[in-house]
C-alpha positions, 0 to 999 in steps of 0.5 A: 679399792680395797689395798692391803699394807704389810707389817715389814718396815714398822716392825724394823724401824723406829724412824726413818723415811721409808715408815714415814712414807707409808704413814703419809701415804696411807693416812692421805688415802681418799676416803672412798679407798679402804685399807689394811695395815697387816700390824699388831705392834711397832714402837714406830714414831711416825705410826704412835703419831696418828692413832686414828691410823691403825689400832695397834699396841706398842709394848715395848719400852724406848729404854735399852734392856736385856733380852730387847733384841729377842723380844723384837725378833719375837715381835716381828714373827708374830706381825709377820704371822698377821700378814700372812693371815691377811694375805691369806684370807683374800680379802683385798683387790691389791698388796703393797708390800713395805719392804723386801722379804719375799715371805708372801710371794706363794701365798698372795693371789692378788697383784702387787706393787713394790715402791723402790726408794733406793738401791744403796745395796748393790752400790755400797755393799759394806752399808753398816745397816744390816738388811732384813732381807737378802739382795736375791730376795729383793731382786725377786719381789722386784721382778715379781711385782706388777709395778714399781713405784721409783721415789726419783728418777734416779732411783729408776734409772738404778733399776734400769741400769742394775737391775735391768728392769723395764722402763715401762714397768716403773713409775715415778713418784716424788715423796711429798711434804706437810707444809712450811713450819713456822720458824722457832727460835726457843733456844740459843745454840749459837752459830751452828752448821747442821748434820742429820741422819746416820753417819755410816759409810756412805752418808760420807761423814767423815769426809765432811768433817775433815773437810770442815774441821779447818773452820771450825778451829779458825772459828772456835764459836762455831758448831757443828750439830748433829742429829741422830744417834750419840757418837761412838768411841771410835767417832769420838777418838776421830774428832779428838784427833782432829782437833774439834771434839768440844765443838761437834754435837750429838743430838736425838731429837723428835720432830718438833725439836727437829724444824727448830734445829734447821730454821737456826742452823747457818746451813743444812750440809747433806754430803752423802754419797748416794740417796733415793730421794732425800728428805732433809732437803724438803725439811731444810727448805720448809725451815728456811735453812739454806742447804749445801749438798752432794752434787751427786745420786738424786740431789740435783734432781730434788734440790734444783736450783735451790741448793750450794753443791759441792764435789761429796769426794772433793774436801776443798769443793765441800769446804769452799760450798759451806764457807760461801753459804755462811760467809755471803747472806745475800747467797744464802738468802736466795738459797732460802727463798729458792727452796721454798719455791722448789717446796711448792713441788712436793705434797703428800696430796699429790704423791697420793693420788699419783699413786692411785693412778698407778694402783688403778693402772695395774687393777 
């Protein structure tokens, strides 16, 4: 079986969950499978991290500078070029495009597939994130496609209900994880409550930090870390005023930093509002990180019944979750050996070969 990638998400994104994907997916493909991803640059993390993946050239510096923007626009015109040669030159027996710009629909010949992670899009249509493809361009590579590929049960009951698309035409496969990291202890942080990932409007941050912020003056040697990008001004005149500037941290991290961060932290608290799937949960539990969550979107389909939920709307529900998780060892402790059980569900391997079963399904 000969599958063909397209260049789209590695020429959006640096990080993220959807790069992240696809790299594990294709560097776990069975060796009797051939492959093409349809790249010549990306400065994406993930895909820098397995050279042997595919010869490609980074030619973008990590440092911000004038004229960055155009380049990139530049970049992703030349890559989309490239996939559209690949495309083109019919040399495969299925596409799996990586995201949603429907560029290819008039040249491809060959059937395709379409992995949905999420539809954050028709739910908070104010997300800050700008998309690289319009909600009818999405809708038509979603109708398109010979299948569908759902990374959680919820995510396919989305594509039911909003979409309206057929059961039958979608499958779904859980994302996948390396394994348990051993935990580090390299640098003394303190006592620390952990926040990753973007803190737009629906990731539900703010709540969350008003909700916790009575602790965290109750407790001045408590801190609250979070991962990802630095806070803005207005993020920094919001806990100014709350009262807790001197105790919320901003950290941009890499991976191995990352497992360390999580196996220190007193808890790992994920209160968004609406997720396909959820990384950071499987991260926590793999670094014996207790995890208090949103007891919403796909969540308790993913954590089970390894992680302290909580009301993501109820400020005193989040607050009484992450108070008994770090105030009660012996429920944190369950949590933790509770999370590496629910782990043994996830792997790479597995969400590979569920997904040759589908490519083989619809050749």
């Amino acid at each position: 079986m000969k599958i063909l990638y397209d260049h789209q998400i590695f020429s959006i994104q640096k990080y993220g969950g959807v790069t992240r994907y696809f790299c594990e997916l294709i560097k776990n493909l069975p060796s009797q499978h051939q492959f093409n991803l349809a790249l010549l640059f990306s400065d994406n993390y993930y895909l820098n991290g397995n050279f042997d993946l595919i010869k490609k050239k980074n030619i973008l510096p990590d440092k911000d500078f004038k004229g960055k923007h155009f380049i990139k626009k530049k970049i992703y015109s030349i890559n989309e070029w490239y996939s559209k040669y690949c495309i083109s030159s019919d040399k495969f027996d299925l596409f799996h495009p990586t995201f949603y710009n429907s560029y290819f629909l008039k040249l491809l010949k060959k059937p395709y597939i379409i992995t949905v992670h999420d539809l954050i899009i028709f739910k908070h249509r104010n997300v800050s994130e700008k998309p690289d493809f319009t909600i009818s361009q999405m809708i038509n590579v979603i109708n398109h496609a010979s299948h569908l590929i759902a990374i959680s049960e919820n995510t396919k009951k989305d594509l039911i209900d909003i979409l309206k698309v057929n059961p039958d035409k979608i499958d779904v496969i859980y994302h996948g994880y390396n394994g348990i990291i051993s935990k580090k202890n390299t640098q003394n942080r303190g006592r620390y409550i952990l926040f990753v990932g973007r803190r737009g409007e629906y990731k539900n941050f703010k709540t969350f930090v008003q909700a916790i912020s009575q602790l965290l003056k109750r407790e001045k040697e408590l801190k609250l870390i979070c991962v990802g990008d630095h806070f803005d001004s207005e993020e920094m005149i919001f806990l100014t005023e709350l009262g807790i500037s001197n105790q919320v941290v901003a950290l941009t991290i890499g991976d191995d930093e990352l497992n360390e961060i999580y196996s220190n932290a007193l808890v790992f608290v994920f209160p968004s509002l609406y997720e396909g799937f959820g990384m950071p949960i499987l991260e926590s539990f793999a670094n014996n990180c207790p995890v208090c969550l949103s007891n919403t979107s796909c969540f308790p389909e993913i954590a089970g019944s390894a992680g302290a939920y909580f009301d993501p709307y109820d400020k005193e529900s989040i607050l009484a979750a992450v108070e008994k998780v770090i105030y009660d060892n012996v429920y944190a402790e369950e949590l933790t050996r509770a999370g590496q059980n629910r782990l043994m569900n996830y792997s790479w391997t597995k969400t590979v070969d569920e997904t040759l079963k589908t490519y083989s399904k619809v050749l």
